[in-house]
C-alpha positions as CSV (number, residue, x, y, z in Angstrom):
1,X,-50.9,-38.4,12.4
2,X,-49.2,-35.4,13.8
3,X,-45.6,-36.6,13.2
4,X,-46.6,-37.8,9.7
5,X,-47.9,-34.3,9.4
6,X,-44.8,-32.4,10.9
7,X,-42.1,-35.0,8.6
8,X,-44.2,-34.1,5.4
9,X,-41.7,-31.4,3.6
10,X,-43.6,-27.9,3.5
11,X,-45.0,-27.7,-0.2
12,X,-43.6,-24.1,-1.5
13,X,-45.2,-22.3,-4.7
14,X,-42.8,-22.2,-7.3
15,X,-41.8,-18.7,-7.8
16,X,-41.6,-16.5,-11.2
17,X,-38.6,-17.7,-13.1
18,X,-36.5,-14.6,-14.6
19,X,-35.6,-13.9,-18.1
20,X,-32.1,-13.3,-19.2
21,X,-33.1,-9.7,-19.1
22,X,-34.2,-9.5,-16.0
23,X,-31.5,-11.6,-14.6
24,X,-28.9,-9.1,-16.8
25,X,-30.5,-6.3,-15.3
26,X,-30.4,-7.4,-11.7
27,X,-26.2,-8.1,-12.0
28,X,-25.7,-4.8,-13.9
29,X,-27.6,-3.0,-10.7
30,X,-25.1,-4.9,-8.2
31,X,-21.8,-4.4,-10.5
32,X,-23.0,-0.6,-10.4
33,X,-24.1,-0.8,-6.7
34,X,-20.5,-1.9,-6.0
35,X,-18.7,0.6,-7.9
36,X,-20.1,3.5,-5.8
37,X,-19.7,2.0,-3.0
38,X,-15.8,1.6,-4.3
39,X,-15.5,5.1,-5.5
40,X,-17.5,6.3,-1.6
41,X,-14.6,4.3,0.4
42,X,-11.9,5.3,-1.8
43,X,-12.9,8.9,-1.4
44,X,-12.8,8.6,2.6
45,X,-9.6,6.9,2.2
46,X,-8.3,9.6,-0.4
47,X,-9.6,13.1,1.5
48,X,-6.6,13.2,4.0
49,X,-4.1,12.5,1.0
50,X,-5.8,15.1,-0.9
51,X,-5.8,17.5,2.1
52,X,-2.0,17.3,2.6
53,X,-1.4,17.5,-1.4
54,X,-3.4,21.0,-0.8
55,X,-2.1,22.3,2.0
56,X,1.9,21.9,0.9
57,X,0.5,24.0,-2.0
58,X,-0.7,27.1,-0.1
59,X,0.5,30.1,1.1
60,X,1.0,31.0,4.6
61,X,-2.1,33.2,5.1
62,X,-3.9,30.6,2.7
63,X,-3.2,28.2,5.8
64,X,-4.4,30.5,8.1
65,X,-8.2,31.0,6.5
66,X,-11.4,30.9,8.5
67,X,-13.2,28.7,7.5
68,X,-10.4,26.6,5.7
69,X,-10.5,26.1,2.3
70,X,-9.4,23.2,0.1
71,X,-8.1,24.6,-3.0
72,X,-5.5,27.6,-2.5
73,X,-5.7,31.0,-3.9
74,X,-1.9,30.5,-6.3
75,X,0.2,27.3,-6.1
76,X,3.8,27.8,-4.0
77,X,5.1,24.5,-5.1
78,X,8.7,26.4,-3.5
79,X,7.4,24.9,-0.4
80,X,8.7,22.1,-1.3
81,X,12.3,23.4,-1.5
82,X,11.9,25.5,1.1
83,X,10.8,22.5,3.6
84,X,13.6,20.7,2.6
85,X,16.0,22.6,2.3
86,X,15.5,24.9,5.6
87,X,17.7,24.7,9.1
88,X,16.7,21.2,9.5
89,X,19.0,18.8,6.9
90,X,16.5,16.2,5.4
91,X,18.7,15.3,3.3
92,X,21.0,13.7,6.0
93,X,18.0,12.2,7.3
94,X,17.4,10.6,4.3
95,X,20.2,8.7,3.8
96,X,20.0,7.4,7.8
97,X,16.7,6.4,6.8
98,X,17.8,4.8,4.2
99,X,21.1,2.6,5.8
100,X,18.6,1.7,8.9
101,X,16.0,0.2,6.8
102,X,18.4,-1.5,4.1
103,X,19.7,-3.3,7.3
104,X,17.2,-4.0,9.1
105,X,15.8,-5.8,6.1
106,X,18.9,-7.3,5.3
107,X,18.4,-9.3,9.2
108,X,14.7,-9.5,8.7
109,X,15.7,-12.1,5.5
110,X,18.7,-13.6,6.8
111,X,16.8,-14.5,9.8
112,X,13.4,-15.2,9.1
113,X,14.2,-18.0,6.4
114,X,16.5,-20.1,7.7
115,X,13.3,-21.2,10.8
116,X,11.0,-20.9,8.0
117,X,12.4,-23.8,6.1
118,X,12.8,-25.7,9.5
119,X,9.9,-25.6,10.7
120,X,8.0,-26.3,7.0
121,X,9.8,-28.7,5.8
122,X,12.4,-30.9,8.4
123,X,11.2,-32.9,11.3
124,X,12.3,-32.7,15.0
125,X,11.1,-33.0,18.4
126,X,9.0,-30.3,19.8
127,X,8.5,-28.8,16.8
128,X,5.2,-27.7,17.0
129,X,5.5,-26.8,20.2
130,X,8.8,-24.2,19.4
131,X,5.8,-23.3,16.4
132,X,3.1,-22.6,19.1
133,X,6.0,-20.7,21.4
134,X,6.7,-18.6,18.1
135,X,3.3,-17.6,17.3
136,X,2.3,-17.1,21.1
137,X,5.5,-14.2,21.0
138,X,3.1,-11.9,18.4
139,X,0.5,-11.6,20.9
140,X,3.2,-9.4,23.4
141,X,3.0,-6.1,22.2
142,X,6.5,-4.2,21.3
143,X,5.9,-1.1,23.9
144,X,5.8,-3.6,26.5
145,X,9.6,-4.8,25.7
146,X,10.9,-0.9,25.4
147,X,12.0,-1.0,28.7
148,X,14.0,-3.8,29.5
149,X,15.6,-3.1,26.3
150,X,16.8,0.5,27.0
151,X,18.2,-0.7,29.7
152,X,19.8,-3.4,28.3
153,X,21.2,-1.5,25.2
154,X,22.4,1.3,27.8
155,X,24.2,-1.2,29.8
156,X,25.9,-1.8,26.5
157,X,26.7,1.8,25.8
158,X,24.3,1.7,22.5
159,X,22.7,4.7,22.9
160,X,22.8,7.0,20.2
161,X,24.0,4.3,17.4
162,X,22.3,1.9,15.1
163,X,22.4,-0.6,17.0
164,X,19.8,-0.9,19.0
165,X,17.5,-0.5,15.6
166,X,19.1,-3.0,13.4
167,X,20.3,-5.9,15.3
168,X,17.9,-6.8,17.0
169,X,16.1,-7.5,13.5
170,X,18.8,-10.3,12.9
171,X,16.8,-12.5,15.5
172,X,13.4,-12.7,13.9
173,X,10.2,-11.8,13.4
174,X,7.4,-14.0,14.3
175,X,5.1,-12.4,11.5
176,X,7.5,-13.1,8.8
177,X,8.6,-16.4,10.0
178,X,5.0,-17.5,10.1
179,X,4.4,-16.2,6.6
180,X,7.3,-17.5,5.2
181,X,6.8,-21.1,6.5
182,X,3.4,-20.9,5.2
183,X,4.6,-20.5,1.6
184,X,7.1,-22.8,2.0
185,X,5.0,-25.4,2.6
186,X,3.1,-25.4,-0.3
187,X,5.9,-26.4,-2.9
188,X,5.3,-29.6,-3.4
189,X,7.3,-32.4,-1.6
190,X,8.3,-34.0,-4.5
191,X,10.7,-31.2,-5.2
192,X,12.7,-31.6,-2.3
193,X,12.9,-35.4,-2.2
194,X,14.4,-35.0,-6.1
195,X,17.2,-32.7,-5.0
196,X,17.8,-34.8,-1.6
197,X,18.4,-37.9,-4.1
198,X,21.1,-36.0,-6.2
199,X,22.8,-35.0,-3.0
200,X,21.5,-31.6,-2.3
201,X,21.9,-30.5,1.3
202,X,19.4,-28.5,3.2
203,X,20.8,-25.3,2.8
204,X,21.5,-26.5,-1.1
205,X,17.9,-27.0,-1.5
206,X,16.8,-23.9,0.3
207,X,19.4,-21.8,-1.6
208,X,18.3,-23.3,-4.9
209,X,14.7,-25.0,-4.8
210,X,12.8,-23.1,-2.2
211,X,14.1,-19.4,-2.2
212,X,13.6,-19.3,-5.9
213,X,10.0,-20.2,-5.5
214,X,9.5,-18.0,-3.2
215,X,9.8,-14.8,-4.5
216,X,6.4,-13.8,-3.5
217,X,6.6,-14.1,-0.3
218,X,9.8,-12.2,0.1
219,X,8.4,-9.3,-2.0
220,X,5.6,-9.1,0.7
221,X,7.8,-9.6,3.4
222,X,10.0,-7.1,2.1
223,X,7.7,-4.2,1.6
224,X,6.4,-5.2,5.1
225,X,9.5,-4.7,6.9
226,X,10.6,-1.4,4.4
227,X,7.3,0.2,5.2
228,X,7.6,-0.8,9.2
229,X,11.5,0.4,9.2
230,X,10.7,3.5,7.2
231,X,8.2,5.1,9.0
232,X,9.7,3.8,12.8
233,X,9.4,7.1,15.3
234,X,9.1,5.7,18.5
235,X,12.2,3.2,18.7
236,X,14.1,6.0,16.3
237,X,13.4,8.7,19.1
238,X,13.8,6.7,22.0
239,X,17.7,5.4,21.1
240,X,18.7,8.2,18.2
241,X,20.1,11.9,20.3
242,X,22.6,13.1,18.0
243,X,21.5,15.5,15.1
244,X,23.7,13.6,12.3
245,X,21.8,10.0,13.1
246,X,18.3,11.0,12.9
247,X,15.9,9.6,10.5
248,X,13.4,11.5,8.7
249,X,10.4,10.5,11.0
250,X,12.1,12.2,13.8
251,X,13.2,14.9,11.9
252,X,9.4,16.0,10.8
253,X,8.5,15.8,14.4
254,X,11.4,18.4,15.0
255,X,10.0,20.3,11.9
256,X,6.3,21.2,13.4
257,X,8.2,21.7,16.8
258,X,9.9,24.4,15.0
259,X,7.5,25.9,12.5
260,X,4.8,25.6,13.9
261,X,2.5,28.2,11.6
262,X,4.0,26.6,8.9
263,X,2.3,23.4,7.7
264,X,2.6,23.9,4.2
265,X,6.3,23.1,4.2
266,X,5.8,20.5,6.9
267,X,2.7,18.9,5.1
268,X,5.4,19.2,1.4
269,X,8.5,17.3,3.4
270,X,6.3,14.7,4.8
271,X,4.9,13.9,1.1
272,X,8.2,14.1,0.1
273,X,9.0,11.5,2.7
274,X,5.9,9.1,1.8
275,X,7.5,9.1,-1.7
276,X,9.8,5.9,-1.5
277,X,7.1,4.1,-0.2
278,X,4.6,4.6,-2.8
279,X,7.2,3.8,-5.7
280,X,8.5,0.6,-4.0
281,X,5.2,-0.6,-3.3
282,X,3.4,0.6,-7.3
283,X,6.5,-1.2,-8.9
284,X,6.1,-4.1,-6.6
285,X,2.8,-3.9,-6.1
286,X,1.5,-7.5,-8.1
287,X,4.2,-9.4,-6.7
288,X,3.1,-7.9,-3.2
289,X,-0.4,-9.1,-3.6
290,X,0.2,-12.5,-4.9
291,X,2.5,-12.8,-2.1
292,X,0.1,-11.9,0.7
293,X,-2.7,-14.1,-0.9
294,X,-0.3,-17.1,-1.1
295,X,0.7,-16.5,2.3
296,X,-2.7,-16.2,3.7
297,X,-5.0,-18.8,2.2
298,X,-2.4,-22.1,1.3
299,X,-1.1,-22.5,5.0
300,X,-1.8,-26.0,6.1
């Protein structure tokens, strides 16, 4: 009787059902509950942006005020030309900024696609294995390798050049090689067997079939390496000595070694500075997306 009893289903009272205005109100309180929680988080994310937009803007004794204030007394926008065009030369930075990153993404594609297409789409032994070795390699973090390196790049009398910064990014990057493959291995297989038949070769088919596909993908990987190249300071600092070769991330940590009472023109160089990276990534910025979201949810 007891284990009839405790096997009967529980009989529940059939709640109130709602009408479609109740129901419309209930989704018009969540849609607005979600908007202000939107416009809360990109406030928070916003107020540092804000407070750098402000401060490039004051004067100096605007900088200076107790307690601080956000909006200045008159707008200096000369900080701007002043920052950049002071004892340090940005615009020399700029341009080594510039060749470093074009190169190092220039290796970051040349050598994250080829094992991309090799490990999505041919067979060999130990494959997944060489896979699992790969992805194992992103769990070691980069300080840890600094050393060896120096010492290896000193050895070869590559202090103070470029090379230490760009060619090592002609060997890979786990990160990009993993998102890469995953993209590649959505395209379907039927694609690849068609070219095969009319004599394609691998590198025909990647060159042709799979790279045009994957345009997303490159986009994100792209943007991902500019942004990572761009802003590099430790690396930069560590291999870079002479005035002429240093990039613009070690030039605005010279700048607030130098002025330091002065961060309105250091706060106007260093939005001057984030400038390429907000253009490249609004015009790119729906590519980009679809990119990482075809990377991240069709892997198999």
């Amino acid at each position: 009787m007891l284990l009839e009893t405790a096997a009967r289903p529980a009989r529940t009272k059939p709640g109130p059902s709602l009408t479609s205005d109740q129901a419309e109100r209930i989704r018009r309180i969540r849609r607005s509950g979600a908007y202000v929680l939107l416009i809360i988080s990109s406030a928070v994310f916003l107020l540092p942006f804000l407070w750098m937009l402000t401060t490039s803007l004051k004067s100096d004794a605007d900088n200076l005020a107790f307690p601080p204030q956000w909006l200045p007394d008159s707008f200096h926008v000369e900080n701007y030309v002043k920052g950049w065009t002071g004892s340090l030369p940005f615009t020399r930075f700029l341009l080594n900024t510039i060749l470093i990153t074009a190169l190092s993404m220039a290796g970051n594609l040349i050598s994250c696609v080829l094992p991309a297409y090799a490990f999505a789409r041919m067979r060999a032994r130990a494959a997944g294995i060489m896979f699992t070795a790969l992805l194992a390699t992103m769990m070691i973090p980069r300080e840890i390798t600094l050393v060896p390196k120096f010492i290896m790049f000193s050895k070869l009398g590559w202090v103070d050049t470029y090379l230490p910064l760009v060619v090592p990014e002609f060997f890979g990057v786990a990160l990009y090689i993993f998102l890469l493959r995953q993209f590649f291995t959505t395209i379907p297989q039927e694609l690849i067997d068609a070219a095969r038949i009319d004599g394609a070769s691998e590198l025909r088919i990647l060159w042709s079939v799979m790279l045009p596909l994957a345009k997303p993908a490159i986009a994100a990987i792209c943007l991902f390496s500019f942004v990572g190249n761009w802003n590099q300071y430790l690396e930069n600092t560590l291999y870079l000595r002479s005035m002429e070769k240093i990039t613009l991330a070690q030039g605005l940590g010279m700048f607030s070694g130098q002025y330091v009472t002065q961060y309105n023109q250091m706060m106007a160089v260093a939005l001057l500075s984030m400038l390429p990276i907000l253009v490249v990534f609004f015009l790119a910025q729906k590519t980009f997306i679809r990119g990482v979201t075809l990377t991240g949810i069709a892997g198999r």
